[in-house]
N, C-alpha and C positions, 0 to 999 in steps of 0.2 A: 779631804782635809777635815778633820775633826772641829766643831764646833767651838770657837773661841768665849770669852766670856761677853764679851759685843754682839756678837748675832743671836747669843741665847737669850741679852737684854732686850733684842728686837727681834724675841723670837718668830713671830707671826708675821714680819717683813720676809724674812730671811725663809721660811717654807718649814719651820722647827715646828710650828705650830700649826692648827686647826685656823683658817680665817673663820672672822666670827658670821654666821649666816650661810655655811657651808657645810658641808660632810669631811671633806679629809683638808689634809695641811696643804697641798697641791692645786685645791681648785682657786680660781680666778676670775673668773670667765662670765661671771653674773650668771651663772647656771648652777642647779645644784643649794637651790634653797633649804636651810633649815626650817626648825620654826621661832627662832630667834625673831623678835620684834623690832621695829622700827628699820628707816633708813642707814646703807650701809654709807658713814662718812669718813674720808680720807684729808685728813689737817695737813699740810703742805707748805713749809716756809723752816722761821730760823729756831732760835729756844723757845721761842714763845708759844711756837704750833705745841708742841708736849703738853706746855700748860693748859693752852686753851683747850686741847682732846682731852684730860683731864675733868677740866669744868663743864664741857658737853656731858661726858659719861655721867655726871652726878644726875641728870637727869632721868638716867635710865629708859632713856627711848630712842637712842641711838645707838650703834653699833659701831664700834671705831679700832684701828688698829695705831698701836706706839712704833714709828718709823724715825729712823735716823735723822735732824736737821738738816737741812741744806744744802750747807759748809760740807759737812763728813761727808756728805755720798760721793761716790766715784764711779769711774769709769764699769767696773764691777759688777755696782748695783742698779744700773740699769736695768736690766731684764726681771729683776723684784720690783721694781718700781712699776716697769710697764704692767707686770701681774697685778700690781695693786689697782693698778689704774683700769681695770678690766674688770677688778672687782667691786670698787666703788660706784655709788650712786649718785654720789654728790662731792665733791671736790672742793674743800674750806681752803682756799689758799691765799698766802700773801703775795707781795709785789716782789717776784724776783727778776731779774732783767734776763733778757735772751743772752742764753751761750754763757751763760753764768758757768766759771772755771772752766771754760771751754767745752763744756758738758751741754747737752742739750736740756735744761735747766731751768729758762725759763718758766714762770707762770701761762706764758700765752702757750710753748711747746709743751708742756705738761697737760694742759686741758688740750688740745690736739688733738693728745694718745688715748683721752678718755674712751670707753664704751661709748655705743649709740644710747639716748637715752640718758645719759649722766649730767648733771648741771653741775656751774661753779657757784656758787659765793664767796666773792672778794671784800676781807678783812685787811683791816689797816694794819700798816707797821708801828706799835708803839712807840714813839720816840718823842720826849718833853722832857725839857730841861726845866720845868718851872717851880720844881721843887730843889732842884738842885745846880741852879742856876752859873756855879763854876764848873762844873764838871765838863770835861772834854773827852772826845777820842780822838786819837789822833794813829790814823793810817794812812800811809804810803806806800808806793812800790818800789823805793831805795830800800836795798837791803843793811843799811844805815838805820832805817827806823823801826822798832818793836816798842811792843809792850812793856809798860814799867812792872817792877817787881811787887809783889803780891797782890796787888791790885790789877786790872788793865786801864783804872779809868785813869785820869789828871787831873787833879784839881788847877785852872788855867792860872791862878796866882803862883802858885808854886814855878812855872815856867817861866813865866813871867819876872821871876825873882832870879832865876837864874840866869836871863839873859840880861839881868840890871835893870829889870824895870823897878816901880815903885807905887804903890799905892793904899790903898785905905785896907785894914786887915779885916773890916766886917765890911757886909757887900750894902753900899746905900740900897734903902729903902724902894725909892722913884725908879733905880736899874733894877732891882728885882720883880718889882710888880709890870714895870711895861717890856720886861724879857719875859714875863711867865705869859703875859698876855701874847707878846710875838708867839710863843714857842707853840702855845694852844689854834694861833690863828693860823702855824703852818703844818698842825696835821688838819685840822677842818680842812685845809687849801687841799693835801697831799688826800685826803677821802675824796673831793670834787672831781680831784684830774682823774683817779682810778678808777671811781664808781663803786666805791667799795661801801661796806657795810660805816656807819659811823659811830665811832666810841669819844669823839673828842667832846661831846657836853660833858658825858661820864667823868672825864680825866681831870674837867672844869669843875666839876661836886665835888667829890670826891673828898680831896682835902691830903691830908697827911699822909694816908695810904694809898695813894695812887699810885704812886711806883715806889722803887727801891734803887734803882739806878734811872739814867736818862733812857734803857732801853729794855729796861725789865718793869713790867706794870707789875701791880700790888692787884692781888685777890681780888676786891672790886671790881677792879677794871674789867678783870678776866672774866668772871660771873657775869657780869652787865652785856657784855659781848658774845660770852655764848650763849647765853639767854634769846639773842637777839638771831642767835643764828640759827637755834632752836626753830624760833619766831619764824624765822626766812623761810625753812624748809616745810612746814607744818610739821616737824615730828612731835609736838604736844610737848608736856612737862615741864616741870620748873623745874631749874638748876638749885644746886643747894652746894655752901660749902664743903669743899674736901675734909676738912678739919684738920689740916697742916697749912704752912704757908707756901706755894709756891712760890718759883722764881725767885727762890730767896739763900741760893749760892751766895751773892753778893750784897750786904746792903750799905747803902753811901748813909758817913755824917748825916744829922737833919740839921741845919744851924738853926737857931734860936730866932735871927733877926731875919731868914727867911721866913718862917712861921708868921710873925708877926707884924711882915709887912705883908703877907696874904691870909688875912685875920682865921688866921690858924689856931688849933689849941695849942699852945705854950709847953704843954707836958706831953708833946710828941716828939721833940727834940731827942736828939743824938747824940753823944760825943763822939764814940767809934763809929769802928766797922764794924759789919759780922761777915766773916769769910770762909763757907764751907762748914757754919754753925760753931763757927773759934770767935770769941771777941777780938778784936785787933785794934789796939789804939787810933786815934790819928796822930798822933807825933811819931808811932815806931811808921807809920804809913809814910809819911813827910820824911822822913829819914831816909829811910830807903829811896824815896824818888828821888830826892837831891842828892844820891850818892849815885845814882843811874844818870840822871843828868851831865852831872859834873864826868863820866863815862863815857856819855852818849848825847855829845853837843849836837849833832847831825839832827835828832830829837827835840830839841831845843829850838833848831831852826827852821823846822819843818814843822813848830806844834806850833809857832808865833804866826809862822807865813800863811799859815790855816784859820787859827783861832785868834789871832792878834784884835782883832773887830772883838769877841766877847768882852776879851781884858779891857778897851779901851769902855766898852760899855760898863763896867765895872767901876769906872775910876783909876783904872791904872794907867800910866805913859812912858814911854824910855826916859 
């Protein structure tokens, strides 16, 4: 079967390519050195692995290969994977749980399969609502519940409104600052249980660009983290900006009165989206979800019975 435009995007997963620190596209095997410099490292987790092998590579003292997300891989890509894992040194991986899609998937079965000789370093899962304090997701395994239109995330007033709640249309002050405080003090918790590397001071500085959703870090983050990973393995060098912005598919409103109730600069604020590099209102965004709503009540009772605790932190109540 002929090469689709997916396996030529990851071509050096997929056997299209030369692995880096090798002789032909084929080997794996940690045999077969070039003279390519530094440690060979394999990034391992969801969209975020991409960015951060990204912000490693600016270093130029690692060697790295672009592999499919998590999510995407299948049954299929097993045996690339094991390849990979044969050719790696060091193993950058996040927190995936065992049997993930029924696939042997895990982080702990993943390091496993490594080579003799290969270490992991375990990086945190981004995840901080403290810039964007309403934002939800909301997944189940009713096939009742999906994704709203254009966006995936929820802003929880919006749901909230449809199921007839009510409340304050700007988020208080006192619920933004001791939710961005919660939201910080449960990845520092989520670094402790896994042993993983830590970014949550970073995502605490930071400020305005720390992220862009609640699960996409903003360029800092990113730098700050590979830097550190750098750091872990000794491969030497400093990371340096890519000169684009990663993770930045999606980016959420910044409201004003979150800013400045986290003594924010003021002229970081938001009105829209940007979606795939399109400006997108939030009102055409509010429209569309309350037309999906008013579609997809099952959504509506399933985003409350979940997130209903955010809202009520909010100020809102039935």
């Amino acid at each position: 079967m002929a090469p689709d435009r997916r396996m030529r995007h990851y071509g050096a997963f997929y056997g299209l390519e030369r692995l880096p620190g090798t002789r032909s596209a084929a080997a794996g095997t940690g045999a077969g050195r070039d003279d390519a410099p530094g440690p060979r490292v394999l990034v391992y987790g969801n969209c975020q692995a991409e960015a951060l092998r990204v912000s490693l590579a600016s270093a130029g003292t690692v060697q790295s290969v672009r592999m499919p997300p998590v999510h995407e891989l299948t049954l299929q890509d097993l045996p690339q994977l094991d390849r990979l894992l044969g050719w790696a040194d060091v193993l950058v991986a996040q927190s995936v749980a065992e049997g993930y899609r029924d696939l042997p998937l895990g982080t702990r079965q993943v390091a496993a399969r490594l080579r003799g000789g290969a270490r992991v370093v375990l990086i945190p899962n981004y995840f901080s609502t403290a810039l964007y304090p309403e934002q939800v997701l909301v997944r189940h395994e009713d096939p009742g519940v999906s994704d709203p239109p254009l966006v995936p995330y929820h802003d929880v007033r919006r749901l909230g409104k449809a199921a007839g709640w009510s409340g304050p249309a700007e988020m208080p002050t006192t619920a933004v600052r001791a939710g961005a405080e919660a939201s910080i003090a449960e990845l520092e918790r989520r670094e402790g249980e896994q042993g993983s590397l830590v970014i949550s001071d970073v995502v605490r500085s930071t400020g305005a660009e720390a992220g862009w959703t609640v699960d996409h870090p903003g360029n800092p983050v990113l730098l700050a983290l590979a830097q550190r990973v750098i750091d872990e393995v000794g491969a030497g060098g400093e990371v340096c900006d890519p000169g684009r912005v990663l993770l930045s598919e999606v980016m959420t409103p910044l409201r004003p009165e979150v800013l400045d109730a986290l003594g924010h600069d003021p002229s970081a604020a938001r009105t829209g989206w940007v979606v795939r590099g399109e400006q997108v209102s939030d009102e055409e965004v509010a429209a569309a979800h309350e037309e999906f709503y008013a579609a997809h009540p099952r959504v509506v009772e399933v985003g409350l019975a979940k997130k209903g605790a955010v809202l009520r932190h909010l100020g809102w109540r039935p």
